[in-house]
C-alpha positions as CSV (number, residue, x, y, z in Angstrom):
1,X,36.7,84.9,54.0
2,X,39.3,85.9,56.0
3,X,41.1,84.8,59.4
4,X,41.1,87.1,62.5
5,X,44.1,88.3,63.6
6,X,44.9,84.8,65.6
7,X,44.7,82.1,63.0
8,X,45.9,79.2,65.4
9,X,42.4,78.6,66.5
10,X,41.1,74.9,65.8
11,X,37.9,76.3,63.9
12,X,40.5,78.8,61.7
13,X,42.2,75.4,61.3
14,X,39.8,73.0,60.0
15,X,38.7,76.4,57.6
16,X,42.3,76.7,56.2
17,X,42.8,72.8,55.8
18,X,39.5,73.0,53.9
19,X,40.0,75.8,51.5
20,X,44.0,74.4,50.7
21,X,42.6,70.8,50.4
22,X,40.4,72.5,47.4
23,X,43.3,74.4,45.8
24,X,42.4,77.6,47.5
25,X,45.2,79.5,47.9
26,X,43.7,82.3,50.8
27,X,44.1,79.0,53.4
28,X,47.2,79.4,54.0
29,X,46.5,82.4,55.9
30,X,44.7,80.6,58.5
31,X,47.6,78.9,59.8
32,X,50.2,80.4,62.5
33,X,53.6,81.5,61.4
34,X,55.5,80.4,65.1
35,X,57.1,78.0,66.5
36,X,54.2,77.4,68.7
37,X,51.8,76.9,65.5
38,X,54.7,74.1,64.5
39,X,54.6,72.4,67.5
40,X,50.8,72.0,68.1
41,X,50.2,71.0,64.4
42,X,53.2,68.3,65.4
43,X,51.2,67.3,68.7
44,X,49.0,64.5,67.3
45,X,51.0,63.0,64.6
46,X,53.4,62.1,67.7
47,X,50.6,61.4,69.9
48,X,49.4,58.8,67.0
49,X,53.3,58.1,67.0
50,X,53.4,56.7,70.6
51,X,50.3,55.0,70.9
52,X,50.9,53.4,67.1
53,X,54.2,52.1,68.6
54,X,53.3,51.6,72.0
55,X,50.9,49.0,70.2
56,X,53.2,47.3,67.9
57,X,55.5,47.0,70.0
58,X,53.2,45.2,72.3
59,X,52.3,43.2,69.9
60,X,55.4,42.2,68.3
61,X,58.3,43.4,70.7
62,X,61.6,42.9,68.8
63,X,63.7,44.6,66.7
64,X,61.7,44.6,63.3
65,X,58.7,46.6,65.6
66,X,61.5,48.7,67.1
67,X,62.6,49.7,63.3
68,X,59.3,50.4,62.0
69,X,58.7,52.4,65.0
70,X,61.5,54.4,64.6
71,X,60.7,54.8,60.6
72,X,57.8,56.3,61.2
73,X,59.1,58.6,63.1
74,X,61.6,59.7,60.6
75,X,59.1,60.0,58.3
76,X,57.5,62.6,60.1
77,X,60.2,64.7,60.6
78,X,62.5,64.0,57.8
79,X,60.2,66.1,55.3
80,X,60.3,68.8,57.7
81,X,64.3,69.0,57.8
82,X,64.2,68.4,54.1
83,X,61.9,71.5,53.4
84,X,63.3,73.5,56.0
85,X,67.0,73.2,54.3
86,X,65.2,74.5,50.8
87,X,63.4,77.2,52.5
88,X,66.4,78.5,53.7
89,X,68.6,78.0,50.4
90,X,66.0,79.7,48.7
91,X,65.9,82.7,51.3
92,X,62.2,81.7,52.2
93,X,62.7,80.5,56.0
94,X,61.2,83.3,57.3
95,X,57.6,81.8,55.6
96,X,59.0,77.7,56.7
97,X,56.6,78.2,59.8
98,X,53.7,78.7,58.5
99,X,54.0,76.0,55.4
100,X,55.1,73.4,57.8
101,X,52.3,74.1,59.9
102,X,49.6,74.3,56.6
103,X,51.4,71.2,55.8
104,X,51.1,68.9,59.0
105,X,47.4,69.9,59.3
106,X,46.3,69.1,55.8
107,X,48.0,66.3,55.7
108,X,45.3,64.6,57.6
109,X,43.0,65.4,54.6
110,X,44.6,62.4,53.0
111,X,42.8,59.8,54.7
112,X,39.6,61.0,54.3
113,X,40.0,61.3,50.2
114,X,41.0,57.7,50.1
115,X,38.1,57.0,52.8
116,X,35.6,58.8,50.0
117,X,37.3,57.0,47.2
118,X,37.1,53.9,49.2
119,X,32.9,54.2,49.9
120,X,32.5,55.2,45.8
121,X,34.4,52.2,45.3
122,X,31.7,50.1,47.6
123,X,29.1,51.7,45.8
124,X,29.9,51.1,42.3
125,X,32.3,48.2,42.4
126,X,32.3,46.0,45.9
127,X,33.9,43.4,44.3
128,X,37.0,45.6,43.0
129,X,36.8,47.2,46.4
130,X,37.9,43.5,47.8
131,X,40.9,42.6,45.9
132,X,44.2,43.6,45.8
133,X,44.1,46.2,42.9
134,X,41.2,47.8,44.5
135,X,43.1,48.0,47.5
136,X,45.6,49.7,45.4
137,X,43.7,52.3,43.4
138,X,42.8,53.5,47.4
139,X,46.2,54.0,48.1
140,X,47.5,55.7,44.8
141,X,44.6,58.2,44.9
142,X,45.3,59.0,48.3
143,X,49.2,59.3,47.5
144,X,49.0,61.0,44.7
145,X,46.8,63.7,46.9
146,X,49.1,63.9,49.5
147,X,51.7,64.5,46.6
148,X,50.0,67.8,44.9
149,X,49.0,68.7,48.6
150,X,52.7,69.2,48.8
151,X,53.7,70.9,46.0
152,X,50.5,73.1,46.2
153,X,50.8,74.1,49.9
154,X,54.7,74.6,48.7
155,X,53.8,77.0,45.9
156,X,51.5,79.0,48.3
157,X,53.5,78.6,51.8
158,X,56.9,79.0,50.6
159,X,55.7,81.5,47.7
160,X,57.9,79.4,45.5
161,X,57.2,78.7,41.2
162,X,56.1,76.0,40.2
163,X,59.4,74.2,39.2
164,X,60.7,75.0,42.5
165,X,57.8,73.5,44.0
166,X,58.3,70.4,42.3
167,X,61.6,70.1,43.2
168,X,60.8,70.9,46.6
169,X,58.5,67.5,46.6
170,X,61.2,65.3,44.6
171,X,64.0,66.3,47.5
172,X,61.4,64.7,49.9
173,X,60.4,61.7,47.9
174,X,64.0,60.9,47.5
175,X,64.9,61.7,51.2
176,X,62.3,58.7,52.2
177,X,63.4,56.7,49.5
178,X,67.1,56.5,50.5
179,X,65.9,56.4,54.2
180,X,63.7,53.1,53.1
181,X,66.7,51.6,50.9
182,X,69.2,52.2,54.1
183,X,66.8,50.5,56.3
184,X,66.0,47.4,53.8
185,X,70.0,47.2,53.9
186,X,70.7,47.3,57.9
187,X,69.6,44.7,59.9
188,X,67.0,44.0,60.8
189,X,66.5,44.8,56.8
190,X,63.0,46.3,57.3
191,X,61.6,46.7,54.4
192,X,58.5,49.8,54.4
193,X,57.9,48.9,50.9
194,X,56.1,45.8,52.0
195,X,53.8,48.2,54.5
196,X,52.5,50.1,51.9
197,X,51.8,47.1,49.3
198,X,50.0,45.5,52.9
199,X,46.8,46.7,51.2
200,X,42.7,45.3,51.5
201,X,41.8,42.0,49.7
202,X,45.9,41.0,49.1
203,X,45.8,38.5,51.1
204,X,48.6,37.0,53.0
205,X,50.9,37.0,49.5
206,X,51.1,40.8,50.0
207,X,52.4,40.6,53.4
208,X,55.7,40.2,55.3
């Protein structure tokens, strides 16, 4: 299977998110290596952005909502400055377009694993699927995922080993992580943490 010589079509796309969410390397070669390939795989994790935000904000307008809002942001784009820095340490910016791009679209994949591991859950367990560590066991699958989607796409985008790789995804686990410690610390001391333990049957305990 191969692309045609424009691989920024939708259906090229979905084909190259599907093949890299398997561990198949030839994906990658579906996706654009431009600027313009960057920005339309950016166009609907802002769009989501804005009308996210637009909501909570609505819903609870002050400056916790404001925070968050502007969090999330970060964490879209943070990973891409993060990457982009290594890419070019490592002499590999000329390929940076293309991995971003692989990266923002598959991405999406995420969801739809914890979404499958989520109805298996139903099936076999409902009652697990209802608590707290249920709830749980969704979200660590689904990070841990979006984790080797990383380093994978890294490996194959960035032709990088796999060492490099791995320190390609630690550089962006720390990035958030000191971004979510300097938020907890500044007022309005948001917390993200909190967010991501907010999880299906933990009741109010689990939230802020």
């Amino acid at each position: 299977m191969t692309p045609r010589s424009s691989p920024a079509g939708f259906g090229n796309i979905i084909r190259g998110m599907l093949l890299l969410g398997r561990g198949r390397a030839e994906g990658i070669a579906f996706f654009g290596n431009t600027r313009d390939a960057v920005l339309t795989a950016l166009a609907p994790r802002i769009a989501l952005w804005l009308v996210g935000g637009l909501l909570t904000c609505l819903h609870a307008p002050d400056t916790t909502s404001v925070t968050r809002l502007l969090f999330s942001l970060c964490m879209i784009l943070l990973p891409a400055a993060v990457t982009y820095a290594l890419a070019k340490r490592w002499e590999r910016a000329a390929l940076w377009y293309r991995y971003i791009t692989a990266a923002w679209w598959t991405d999406w994949l995420s969801p739809f694993v914890m979404l499958g591991v989520a109805l298996l859950m139903a099936l076999g367990s409902p009652a697990l699927l209802e608590t707290f560590y249920g709830g749980l066991i969704v979200n660590v699958v689904g990070f841990a995922y979006s984790l080797w989607m990383t380093w994978f796409i890294a490996r194959i985008g960035l032709g990088l080993r796999p060492g490099r790789a791995l320190i390609l995804v630690g550089a962006v686990l720390a990035s958030l992580a000191l971004m979510a410690e300097i938020t907890a610390l500044l007022p309005p001391h948001y917390v993200p943490w909190h967010d991501f333990m907010s999880l299906p049957g933990s009741g109010p305990a689990a939230k802020h």
